[in-house]
C-alpha positions as CSV (number, residue, x, y, z in Angstrom):
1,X,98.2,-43.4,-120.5
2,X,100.0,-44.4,-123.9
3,X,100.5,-48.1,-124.9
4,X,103.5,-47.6,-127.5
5,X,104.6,-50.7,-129.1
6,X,107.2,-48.4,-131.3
7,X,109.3,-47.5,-128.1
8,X,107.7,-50.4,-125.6
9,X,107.1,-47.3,-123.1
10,X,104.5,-47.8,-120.2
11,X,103.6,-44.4,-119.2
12,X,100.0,-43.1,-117.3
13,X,98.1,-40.5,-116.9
14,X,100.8,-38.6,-115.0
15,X,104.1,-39.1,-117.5
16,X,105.1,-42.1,-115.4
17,X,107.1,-44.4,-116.8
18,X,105.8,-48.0,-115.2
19,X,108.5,-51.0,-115.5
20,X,108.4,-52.5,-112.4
21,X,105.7,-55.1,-112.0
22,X,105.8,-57.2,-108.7
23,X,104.0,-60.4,-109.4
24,X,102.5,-62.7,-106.8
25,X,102.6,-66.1,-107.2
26,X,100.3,-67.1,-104.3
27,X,97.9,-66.1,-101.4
28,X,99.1,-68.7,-99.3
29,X,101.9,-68.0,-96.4
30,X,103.1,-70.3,-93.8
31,X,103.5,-67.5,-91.1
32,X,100.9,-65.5,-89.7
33,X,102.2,-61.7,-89.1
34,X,99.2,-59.9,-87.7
35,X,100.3,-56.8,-90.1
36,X,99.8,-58.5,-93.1
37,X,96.9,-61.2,-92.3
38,X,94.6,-59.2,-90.7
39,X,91.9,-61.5,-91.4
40,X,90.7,-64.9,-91.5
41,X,93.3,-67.0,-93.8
42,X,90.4,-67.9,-96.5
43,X,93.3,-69.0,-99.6
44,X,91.4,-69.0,-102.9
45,X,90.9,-72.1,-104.2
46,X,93.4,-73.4,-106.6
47,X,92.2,-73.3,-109.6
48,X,91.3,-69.1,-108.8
49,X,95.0,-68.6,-109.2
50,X,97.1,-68.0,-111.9
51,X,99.2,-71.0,-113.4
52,X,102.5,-70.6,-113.9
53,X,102.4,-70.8,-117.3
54,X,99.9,-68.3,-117.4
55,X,102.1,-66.0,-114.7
56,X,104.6,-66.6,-117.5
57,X,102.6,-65.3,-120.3
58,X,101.6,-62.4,-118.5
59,X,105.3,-61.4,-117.8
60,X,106.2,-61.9,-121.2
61,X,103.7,-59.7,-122.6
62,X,105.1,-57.3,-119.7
63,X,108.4,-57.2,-121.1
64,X,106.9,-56.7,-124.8
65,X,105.3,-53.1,-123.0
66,X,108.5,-52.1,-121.2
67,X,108.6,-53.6,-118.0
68,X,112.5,-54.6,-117.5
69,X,112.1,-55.3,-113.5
70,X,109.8,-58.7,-112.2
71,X,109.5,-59.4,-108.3
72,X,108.2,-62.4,-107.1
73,X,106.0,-62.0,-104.3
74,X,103.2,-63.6,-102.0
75,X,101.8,-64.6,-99.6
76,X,105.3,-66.7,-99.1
77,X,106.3,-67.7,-102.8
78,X,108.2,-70.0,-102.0
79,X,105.7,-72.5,-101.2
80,X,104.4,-72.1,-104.3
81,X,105.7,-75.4,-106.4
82,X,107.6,-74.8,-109.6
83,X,108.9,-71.5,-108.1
84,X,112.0,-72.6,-109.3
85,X,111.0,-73.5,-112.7
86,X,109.1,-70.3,-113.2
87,X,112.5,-68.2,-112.5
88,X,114.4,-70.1,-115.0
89,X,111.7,-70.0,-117.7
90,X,111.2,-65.7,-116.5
91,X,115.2,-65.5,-116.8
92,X,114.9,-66.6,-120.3
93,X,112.6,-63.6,-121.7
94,X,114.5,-61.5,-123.7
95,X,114.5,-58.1,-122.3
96,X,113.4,-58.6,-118.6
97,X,116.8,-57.5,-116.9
98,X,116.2,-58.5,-113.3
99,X,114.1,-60.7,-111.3
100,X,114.4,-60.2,-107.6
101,X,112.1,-62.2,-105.0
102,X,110.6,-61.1,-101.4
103,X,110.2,-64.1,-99.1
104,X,109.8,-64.3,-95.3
105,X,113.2,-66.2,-94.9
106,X,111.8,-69.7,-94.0
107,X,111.8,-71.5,-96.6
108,X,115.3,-69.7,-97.8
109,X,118.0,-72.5,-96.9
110,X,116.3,-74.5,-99.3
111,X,115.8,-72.8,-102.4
112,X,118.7,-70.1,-102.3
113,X,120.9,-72.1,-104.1
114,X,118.4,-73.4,-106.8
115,X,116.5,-70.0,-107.2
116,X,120.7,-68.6,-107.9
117,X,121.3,-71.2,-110.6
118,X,117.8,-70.7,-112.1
119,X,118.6,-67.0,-112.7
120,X,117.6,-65.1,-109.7
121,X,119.4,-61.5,-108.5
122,X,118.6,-60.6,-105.4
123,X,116.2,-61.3,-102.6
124,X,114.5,-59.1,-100.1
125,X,113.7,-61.1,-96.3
126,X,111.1,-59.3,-94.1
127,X,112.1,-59.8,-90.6
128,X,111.0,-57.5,-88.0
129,X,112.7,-58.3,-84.9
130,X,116.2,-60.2,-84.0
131,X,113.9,-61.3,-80.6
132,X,112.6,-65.0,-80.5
133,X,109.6,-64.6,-78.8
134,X,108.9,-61.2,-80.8
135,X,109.5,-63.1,-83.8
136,X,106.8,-65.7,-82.7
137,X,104.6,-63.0,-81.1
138,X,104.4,-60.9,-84.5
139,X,104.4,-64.1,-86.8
140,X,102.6,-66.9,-85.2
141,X,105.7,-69.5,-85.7
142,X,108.7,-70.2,-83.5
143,X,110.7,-70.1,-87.1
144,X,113.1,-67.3,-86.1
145,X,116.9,-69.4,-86.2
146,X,115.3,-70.7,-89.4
147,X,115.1,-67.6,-91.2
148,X,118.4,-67.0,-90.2
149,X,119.9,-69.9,-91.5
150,X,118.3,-68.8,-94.3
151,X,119.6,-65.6,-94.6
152,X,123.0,-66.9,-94.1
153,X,122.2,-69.6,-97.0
154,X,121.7,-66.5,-99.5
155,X,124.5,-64.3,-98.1
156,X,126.8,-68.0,-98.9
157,X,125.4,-68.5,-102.5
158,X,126.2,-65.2,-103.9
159,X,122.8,-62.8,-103.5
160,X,124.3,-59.2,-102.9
161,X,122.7,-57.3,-101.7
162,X,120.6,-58.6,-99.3
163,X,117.7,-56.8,-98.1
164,X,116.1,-57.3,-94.5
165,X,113.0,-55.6,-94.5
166,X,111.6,-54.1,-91.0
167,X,107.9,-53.1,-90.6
168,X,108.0,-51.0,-87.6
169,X,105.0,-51.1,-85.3
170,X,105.0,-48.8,-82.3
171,X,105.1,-50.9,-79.0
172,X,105.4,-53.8,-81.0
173,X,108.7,-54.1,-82.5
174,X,110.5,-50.7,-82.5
175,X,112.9,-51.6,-79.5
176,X,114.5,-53.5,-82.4
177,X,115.5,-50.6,-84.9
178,X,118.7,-50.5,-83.0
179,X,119.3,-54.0,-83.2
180,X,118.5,-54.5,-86.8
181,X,120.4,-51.3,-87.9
182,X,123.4,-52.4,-85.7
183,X,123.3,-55.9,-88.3
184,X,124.8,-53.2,-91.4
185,X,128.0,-52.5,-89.1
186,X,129.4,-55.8,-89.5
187,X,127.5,-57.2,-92.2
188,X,126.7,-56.1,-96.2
189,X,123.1,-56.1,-95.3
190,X,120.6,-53.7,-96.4
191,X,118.4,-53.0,-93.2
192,X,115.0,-51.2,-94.6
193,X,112.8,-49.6,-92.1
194,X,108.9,-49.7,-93.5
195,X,106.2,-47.5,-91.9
196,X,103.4,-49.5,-90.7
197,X,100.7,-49.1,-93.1
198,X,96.7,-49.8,-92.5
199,X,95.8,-52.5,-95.0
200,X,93.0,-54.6,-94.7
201,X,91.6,-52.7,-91.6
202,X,89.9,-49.5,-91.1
203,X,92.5,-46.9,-90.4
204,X,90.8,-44.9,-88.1
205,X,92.0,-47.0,-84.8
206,X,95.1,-47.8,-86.5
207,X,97.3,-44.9,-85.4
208,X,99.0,-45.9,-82.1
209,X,100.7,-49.0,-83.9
210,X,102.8,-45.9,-85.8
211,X,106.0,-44.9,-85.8
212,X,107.1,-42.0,-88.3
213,X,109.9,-42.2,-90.3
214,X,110.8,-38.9,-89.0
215,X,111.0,-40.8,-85.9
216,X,113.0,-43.5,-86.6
217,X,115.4,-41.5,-88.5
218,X,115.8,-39.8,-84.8
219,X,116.5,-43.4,-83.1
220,X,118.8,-44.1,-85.4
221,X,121.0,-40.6,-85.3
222,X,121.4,-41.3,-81.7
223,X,123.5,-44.2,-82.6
224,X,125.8,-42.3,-84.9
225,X,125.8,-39.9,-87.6
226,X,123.5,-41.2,-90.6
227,X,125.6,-40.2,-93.9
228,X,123.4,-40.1,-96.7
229,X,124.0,-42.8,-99.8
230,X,123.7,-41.4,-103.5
231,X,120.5,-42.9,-104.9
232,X,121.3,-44.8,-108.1
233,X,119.1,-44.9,-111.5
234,X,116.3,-47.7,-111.0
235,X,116.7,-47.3,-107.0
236,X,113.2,-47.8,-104.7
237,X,111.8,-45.5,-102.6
238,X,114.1,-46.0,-99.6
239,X,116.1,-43.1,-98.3
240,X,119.8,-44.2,-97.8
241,X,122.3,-44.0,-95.3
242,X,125.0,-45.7,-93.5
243,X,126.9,-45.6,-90.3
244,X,130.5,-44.6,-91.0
245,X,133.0,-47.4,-91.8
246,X,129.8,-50.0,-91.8
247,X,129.3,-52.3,-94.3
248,X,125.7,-52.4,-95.1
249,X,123.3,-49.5,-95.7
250,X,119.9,-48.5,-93.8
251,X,117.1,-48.0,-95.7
252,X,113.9,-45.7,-94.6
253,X,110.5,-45.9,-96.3
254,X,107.8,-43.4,-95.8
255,X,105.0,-44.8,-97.0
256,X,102.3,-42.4,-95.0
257,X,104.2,-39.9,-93.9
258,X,106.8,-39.4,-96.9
259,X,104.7,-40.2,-100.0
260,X,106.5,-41.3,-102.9
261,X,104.0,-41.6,-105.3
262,X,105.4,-39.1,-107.8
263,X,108.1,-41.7,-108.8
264,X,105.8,-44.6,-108.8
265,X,106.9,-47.0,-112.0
266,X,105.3,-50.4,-110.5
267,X,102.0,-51.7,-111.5
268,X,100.9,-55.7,-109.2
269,X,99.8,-58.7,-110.6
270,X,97.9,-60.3,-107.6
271,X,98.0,-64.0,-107.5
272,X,94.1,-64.3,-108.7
273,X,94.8,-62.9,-112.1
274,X,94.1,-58.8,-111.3
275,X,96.1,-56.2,-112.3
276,X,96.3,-53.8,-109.4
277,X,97.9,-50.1,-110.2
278,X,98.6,-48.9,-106.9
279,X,99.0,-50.9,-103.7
280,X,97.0,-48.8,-101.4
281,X,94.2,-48.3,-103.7
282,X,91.2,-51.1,-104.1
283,X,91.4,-50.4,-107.8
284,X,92.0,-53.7,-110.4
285,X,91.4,-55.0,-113.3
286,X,90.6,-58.9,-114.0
287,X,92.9,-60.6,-116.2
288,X,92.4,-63.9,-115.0
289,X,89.0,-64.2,-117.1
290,X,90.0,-63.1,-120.6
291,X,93.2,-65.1,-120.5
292,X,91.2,-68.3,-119.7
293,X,88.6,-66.9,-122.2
294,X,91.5,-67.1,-125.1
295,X,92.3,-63.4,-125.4
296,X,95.2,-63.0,-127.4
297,X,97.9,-60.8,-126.4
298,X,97.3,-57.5,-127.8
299,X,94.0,-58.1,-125.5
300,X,95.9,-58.3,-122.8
301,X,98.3,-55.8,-123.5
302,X,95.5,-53.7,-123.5
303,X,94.5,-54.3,-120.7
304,X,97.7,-53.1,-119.0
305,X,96.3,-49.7,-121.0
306,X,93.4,-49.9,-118.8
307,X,95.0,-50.6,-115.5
308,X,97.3,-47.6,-115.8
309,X,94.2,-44.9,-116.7
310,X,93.1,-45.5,-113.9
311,X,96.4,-45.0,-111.5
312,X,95.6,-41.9,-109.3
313,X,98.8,-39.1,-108.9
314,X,99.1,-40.3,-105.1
315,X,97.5,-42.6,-102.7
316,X,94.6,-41.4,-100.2
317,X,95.2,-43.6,-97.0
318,X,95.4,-41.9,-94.0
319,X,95.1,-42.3,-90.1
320,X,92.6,-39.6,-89.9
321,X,90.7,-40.1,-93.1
322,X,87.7,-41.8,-94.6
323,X,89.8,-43.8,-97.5
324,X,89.8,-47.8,-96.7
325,X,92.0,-50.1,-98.2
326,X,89.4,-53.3,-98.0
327,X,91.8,-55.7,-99.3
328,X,94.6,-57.6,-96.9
329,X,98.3,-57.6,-98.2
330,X,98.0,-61.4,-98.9
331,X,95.6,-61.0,-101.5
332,X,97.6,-58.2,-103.2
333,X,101.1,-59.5,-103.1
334,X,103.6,-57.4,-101.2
């Protein structure tokens, strides 16, 4: 990995360019979806977290390395207070070019209005099923109208797109592909279709909640004709496609069965001051204790030097294998 203040390039071990860092501003969520907390909801205690100000430093000395793209993650980050404040102060660093958040869509009605004014550009909304009592089955909460007036809040302010971000769990939710893919016909939406990935929990008995991207590209194609979408410069993984005449897109992301490590430019900041390279690897390095020990900033920036060395050319979770992710997705930041 190379560090290069000269042309502000972060770039590991395998000629990657890294300038995507999603940021987590808390553990805590108020939903409960079984894929993501699967374990006891132990939050750390406040003062374990990063302070804003502190999330603030860290993305500014971010920028100063390269990284032009921040996403705001959680838990839910929008029950973090001051959310709002920290967007305007992060739209203010010179050089950081977008800030995009992920959020579960409750809290949305409120803040989509204030998070636009404050500088935001787009927001992603994970929702995996258009069915009330799925919704409340998969997430704990009888919340599903709410996100949706959420999610109409955003489309009203201005955000464009807007992403709706399915995790698809065989016999769980993936009677609603259809459903949620029929949303881009009549609406800009970008529908995204996630394969369910074994976090937190040993993979080994984790394979019947699966459902290939292979296969939902085949549920889909028996709707209509998927016509593949040019990917654009700075685009994410997602394969893209729409239905003809639709207008949204449909999004598919192969996380096990179509790695896309090769392209991988995003290094995490978790929510208790690690830098985490690679979200299914246990791998981190603490920042939360030299900041708060008065490191300066070239300290930190090295650290960012140390956190890419060690990002691996491809992740090693499998159904089948002996690699373990021990950590759950709220203590990583999706």
């Amino acid at each position: 990995m190379s560090n290069s203040k000269a042309n502000n390039h972060l770039i590991d071990n395998f000629q990657r360019r890294v300038n995507y860092m999603r940021v987590s501003i808390t553990d805590r969520c108020n939903l409960r979806c079984r894929y993501c907390m699967t374990g006891p909801a132990n939050w750390r205690p406040k003062g374990q977290i990063l302070t804003l100000e502190e999330i603030q430093r860290m993305v500014r000395i971010a920028v100063g390395l390269g990284i032009t793209k921040v996403r705001l993650t959680g838990g839910e980050p929008l029950v973090r207070k001051g959310v709002v404040g920290l967007v305007q102060t992060l739209h203010g660093i010179q050089g950081l070019q977008d800030i995009a958040l992920t959020t579960n869509g409750t809290l949305l009605g409120k803040f989509a209005q204030p998070l636009k004014e404050a500088g935001l550009r787009r927001v992603n909304i994970s929702l995996d099923t258009m069915d009330a009592a799925g919704f409340k089955q998969i997430t704990g909460l009888d919340l599903l109208d709410t996100v949706w007036q959420g999610i109409d809040k955003a489309a009203e302010v201005g955000f464009n797109p807007i992403k709706i971000n399915c995790v698809v769990m065989r016999g769980t939710n993936d009677d609603q592909i259809e459903r949620l893919a029929g949303l881009t016909r009549e609406k800009p939406f970008h529908v995204r279709f996630i394969e369910y990935m074994p976090i937190g929990i040993n993979p080994n008995g984790a394979q019947h909640h699966f459902l290939s991207l292979a296969d939902m590209r085949a549920r889909l194609e028996r709707m209509a004709p998927l016509i593949p979408v040019a990917s654009q410069n700075g685009d994410g993984p997602a394969q893209r496609f729409r239905f003809e005449q639709a207008q949204g897109e449909i999004g598919l992301i192969g996380s096990m069965s179509s790695h896309f490590c090769n392209r991988c430019n995003r290094i995490r900041l978790t929510a208790d001051g690690h830098l985490r390279p690679c979200l299914l690897a246990d791998d981190q390095i603490d920042i939360l204790t030299p900041l708060r020990q008065g490191a300066g900033d070239d300290e930190i920036a090295a650290l960012f030097g140390t956190a890419l060395a060690s990002k691996k050319g491809g992740h090693q979770i499998s159904f089948s294998g002996n690699c373990t992710l021990r950590t759950q997705m709220t203590r990583i930041g999706g």
